[in-house]
BATI-312120 format. One record per residue (C-alpha): residue number from 0; chain; x, y, z. Coordinates in steps of 0.2 Angstrom, whole numbers, plus 5000, padded with zeros to 4 digits. Each point is the difference from the previous one (the first is absolute). Example, Ala and Ser with C-alpha at 12.3 -4.5 7.8 and 13.67 -1.06 7.14 Angstrom:
2
+-----+------+------+------+------+
| pos | unit |   c1 |   c2 |   c3 |
+-----+------+------+------+------+
|   0 |    A | 5062 | 4978 | 5039 |
|   1 |    A | 5006 | 5017 | 4997 |
+-----+------+------+------+------+
***
This chain:
180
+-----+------+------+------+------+
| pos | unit |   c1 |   c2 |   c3 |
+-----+------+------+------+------+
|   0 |    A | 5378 | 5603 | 5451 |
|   1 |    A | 5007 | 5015 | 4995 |
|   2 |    A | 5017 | 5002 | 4990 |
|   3 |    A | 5014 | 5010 | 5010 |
|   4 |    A | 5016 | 5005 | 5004 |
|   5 |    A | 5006 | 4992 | 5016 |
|   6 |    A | 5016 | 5010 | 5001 |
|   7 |    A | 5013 | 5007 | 4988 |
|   8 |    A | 5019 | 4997 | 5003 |
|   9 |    A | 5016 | 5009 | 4991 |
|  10 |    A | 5019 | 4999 | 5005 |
|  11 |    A | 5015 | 5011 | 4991 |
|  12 |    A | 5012 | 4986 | 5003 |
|  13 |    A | 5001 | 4982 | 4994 |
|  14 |    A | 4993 | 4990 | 5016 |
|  15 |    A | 4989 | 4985 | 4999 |
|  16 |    A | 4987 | 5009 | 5010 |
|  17 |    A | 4991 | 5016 | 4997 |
|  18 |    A | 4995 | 5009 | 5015 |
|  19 |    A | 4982 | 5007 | 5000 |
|  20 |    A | 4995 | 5021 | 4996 |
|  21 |    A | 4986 | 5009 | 5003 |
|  22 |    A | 4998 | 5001 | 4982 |
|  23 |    A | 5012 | 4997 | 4981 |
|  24 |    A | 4999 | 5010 | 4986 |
|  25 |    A | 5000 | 4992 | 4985 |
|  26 |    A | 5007 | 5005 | 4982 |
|  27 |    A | 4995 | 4997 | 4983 |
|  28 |    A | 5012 | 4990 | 4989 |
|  29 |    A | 5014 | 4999 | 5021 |
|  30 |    A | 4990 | 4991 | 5011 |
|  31 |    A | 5001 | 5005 | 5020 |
|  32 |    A | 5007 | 5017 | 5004 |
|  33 |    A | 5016 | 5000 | 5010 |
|  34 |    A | 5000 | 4977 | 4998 |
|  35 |    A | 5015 | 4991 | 4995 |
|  36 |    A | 4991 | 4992 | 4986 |
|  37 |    A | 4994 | 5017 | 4990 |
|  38 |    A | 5005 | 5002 | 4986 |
|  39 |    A | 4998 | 4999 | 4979 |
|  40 |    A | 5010 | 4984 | 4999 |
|  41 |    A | 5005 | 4986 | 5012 |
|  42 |    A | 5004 | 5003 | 5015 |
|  43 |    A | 4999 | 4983 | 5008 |
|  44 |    A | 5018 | 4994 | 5003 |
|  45 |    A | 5000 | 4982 | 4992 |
|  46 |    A | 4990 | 5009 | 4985 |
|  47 |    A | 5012 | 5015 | 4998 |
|  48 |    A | 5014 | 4986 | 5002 |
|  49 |    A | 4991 | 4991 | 4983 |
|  50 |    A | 4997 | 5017 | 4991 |
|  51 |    A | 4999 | 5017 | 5008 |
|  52 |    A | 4991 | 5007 | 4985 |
|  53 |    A | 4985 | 4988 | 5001 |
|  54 |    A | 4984 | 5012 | 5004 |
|  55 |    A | 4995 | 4999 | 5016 |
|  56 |    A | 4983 | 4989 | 5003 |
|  57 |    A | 5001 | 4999 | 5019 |
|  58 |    A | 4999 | 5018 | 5004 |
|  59 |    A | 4987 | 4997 | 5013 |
|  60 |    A | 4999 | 4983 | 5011 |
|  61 |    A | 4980 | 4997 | 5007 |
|  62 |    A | 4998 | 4984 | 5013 |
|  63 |    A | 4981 | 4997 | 5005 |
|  64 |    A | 5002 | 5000 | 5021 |
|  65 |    A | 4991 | 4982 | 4999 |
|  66 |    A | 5014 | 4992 | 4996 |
|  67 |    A | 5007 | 5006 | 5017 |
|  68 |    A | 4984 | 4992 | 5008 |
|  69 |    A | 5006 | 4984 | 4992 |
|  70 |    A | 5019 | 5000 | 5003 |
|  71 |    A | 4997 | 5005 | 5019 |
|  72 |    A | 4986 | 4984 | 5002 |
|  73 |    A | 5016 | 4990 | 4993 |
|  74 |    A | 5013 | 5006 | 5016 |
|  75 |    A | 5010 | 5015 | 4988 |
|  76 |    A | 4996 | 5019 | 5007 |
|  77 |    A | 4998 | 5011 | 4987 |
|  78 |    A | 4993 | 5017 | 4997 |
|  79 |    A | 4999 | 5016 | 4987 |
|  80 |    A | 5015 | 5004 | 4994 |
|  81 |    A | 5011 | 4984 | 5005 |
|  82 |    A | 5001 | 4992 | 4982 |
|  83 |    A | 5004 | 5017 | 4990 |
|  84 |    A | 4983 | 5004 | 4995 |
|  85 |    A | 4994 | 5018 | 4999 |
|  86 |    A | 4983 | 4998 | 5002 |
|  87 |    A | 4991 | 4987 | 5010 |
|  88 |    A | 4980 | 4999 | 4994 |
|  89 |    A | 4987 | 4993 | 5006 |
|  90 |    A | 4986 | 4991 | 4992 |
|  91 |    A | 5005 | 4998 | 4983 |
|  92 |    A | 5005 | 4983 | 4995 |
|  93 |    A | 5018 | 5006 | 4991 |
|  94 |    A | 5005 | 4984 | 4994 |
|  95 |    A | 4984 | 4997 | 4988 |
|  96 |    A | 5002 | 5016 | 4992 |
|  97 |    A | 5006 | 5001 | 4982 |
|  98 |    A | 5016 | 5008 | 4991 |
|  99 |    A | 4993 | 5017 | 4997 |
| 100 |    A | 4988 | 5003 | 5014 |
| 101 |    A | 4999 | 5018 | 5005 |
| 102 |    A | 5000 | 5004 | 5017 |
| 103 |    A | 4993 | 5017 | 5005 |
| 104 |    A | 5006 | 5004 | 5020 |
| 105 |    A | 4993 | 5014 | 5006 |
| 106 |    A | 4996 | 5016 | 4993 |
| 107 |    A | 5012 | 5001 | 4983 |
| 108 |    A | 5014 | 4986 | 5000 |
| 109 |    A | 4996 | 4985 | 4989 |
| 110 |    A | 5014 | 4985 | 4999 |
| 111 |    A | 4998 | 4986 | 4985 |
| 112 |    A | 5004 | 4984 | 5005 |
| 113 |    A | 5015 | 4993 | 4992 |
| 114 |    A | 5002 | 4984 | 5009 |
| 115 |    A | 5007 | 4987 | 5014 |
| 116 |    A | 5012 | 5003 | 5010 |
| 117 |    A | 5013 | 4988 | 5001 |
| 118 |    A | 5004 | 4996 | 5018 |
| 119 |    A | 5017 | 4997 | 5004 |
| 120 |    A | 5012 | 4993 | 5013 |
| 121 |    A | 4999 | 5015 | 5009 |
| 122 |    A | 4984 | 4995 | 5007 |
| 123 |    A | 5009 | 4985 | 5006 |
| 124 |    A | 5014 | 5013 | 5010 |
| 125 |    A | 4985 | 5010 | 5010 |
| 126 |    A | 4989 | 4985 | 5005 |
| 127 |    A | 5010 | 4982 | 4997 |
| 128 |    A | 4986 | 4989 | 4991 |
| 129 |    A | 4989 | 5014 | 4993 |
| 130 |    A | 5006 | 4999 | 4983 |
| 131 |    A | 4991 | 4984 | 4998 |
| 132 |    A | 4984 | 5007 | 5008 |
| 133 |    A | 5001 | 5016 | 4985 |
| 134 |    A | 5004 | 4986 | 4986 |
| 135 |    A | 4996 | 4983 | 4997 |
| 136 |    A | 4994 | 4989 | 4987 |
| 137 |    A | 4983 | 4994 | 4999 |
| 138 |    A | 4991 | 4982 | 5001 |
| 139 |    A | 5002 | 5001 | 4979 |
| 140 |    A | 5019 | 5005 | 5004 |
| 141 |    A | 4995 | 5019 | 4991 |
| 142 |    A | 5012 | 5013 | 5010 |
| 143 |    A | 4991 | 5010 | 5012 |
| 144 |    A | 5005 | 5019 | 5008 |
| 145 |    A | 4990 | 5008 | 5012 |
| 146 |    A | 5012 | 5012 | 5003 |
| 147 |    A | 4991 | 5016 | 4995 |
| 148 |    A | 4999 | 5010 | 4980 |
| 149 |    A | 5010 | 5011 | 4993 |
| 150 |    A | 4994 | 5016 | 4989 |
| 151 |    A | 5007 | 5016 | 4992 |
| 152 |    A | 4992 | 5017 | 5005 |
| 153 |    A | 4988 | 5007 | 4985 |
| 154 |    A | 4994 | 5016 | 5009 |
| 155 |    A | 5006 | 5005 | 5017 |
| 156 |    A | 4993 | 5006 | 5016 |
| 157 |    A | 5001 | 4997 | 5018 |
| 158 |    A | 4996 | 4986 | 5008 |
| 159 |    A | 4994 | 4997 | 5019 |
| 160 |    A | 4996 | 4986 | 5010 |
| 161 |    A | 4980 | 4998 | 4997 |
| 162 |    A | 5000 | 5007 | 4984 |
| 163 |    A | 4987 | 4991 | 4986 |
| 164 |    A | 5007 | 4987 | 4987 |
| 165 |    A | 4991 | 4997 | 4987 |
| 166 |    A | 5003 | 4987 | 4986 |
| 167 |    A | 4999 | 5003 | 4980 |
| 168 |    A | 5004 | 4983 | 4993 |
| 169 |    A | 5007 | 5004 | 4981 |
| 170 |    A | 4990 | 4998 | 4982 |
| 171 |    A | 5002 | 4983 | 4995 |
| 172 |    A | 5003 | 4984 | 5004 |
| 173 |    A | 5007 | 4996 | 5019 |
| 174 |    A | 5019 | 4997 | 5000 |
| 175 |    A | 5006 | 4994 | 5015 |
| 176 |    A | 5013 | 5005 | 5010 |
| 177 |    A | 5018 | 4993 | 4997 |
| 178 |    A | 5015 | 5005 | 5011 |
| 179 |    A | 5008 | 5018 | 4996 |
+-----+------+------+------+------+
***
């Protein structure tokens, strides 16, 4: 199967949700034109509550669309754009990749991969019991989150539902992710 863009998703405002555009710009070093979450240094509110001078490693949130597949044969609707992500993708197995991969969507914008993200009780408030669907720990007790990646933007570009994503794991040996 073919690596895609399933949709893309941005929102000005601090929502939980993002609703889904015909297409987002990305920009290198921001993140999402126009998203809540742009930016050189944190913008996430329990991050810029820590430290609001901490760079900005979750410029750009990606969530493969199979996970929805998964969460709807388990009773919880849930669609593009409903967890905060900005681009839903298809095909590409996310969670395997290491810290550094370079993801090249479309024509020109290229994300690095920075880490997990951290899912938090929010998920709980949109859908009671999904939290527990997005993160859990394993039959070795190892933490598990299948709630999408998190990147910064390398070189921008638009980016349109359908568009190709191709994956450039890093020189070196694989680090995998950790939460971001």
């Amino acid at each position: 199967m073919n690596s895609k863009v399933g949709a893309v998703s941005s929102n000005g405002v601090y929502a939980f949700t993002k609703p889904n555009r015909e297409s987002i710009r990305l920009l290198a070093g921001l993140g999402v034109e126009g998203d809540v979450h742009a930016g050189t240094t944190v913008k996430h509110r329990s991050r810029v509550a820590q430290d609001p001078t901490q760079p900005n490693l979750r410029q750009v949130h990606l969530i493969h669309q199979e996970l929805f597949t998964e969460l709807r044969e388990a009773g919880f609707e849930v669609g593009a754009g409903d967890l905060g992500e900005n681009i839903t993708t298809v095909g590409i197995d996310l969670l395997a990749l290491p810290t550094g991969t370079l993801l090249r969507l479309g024509d020109e914008a290229v994300v690095e991969v920075t880490g997990l993200r951290n899912p938090c009780l929010q998920i709980d408030a949109f859908r009671p019991g999904l939290l527990k669907r997005v993160v859990h720990r394993d039959d070795e007790g190892s933490l598990v989150r299948k709630a999408g990646i998190m990147g910064i933007v390398v070189s921008g570009g638009v980016v349109r539902p359908g568009d190709p994503i191709e994956a450039e794991p890093p020189d070196g040996p694989h680090r995998p992710l950790d939460r971001v």
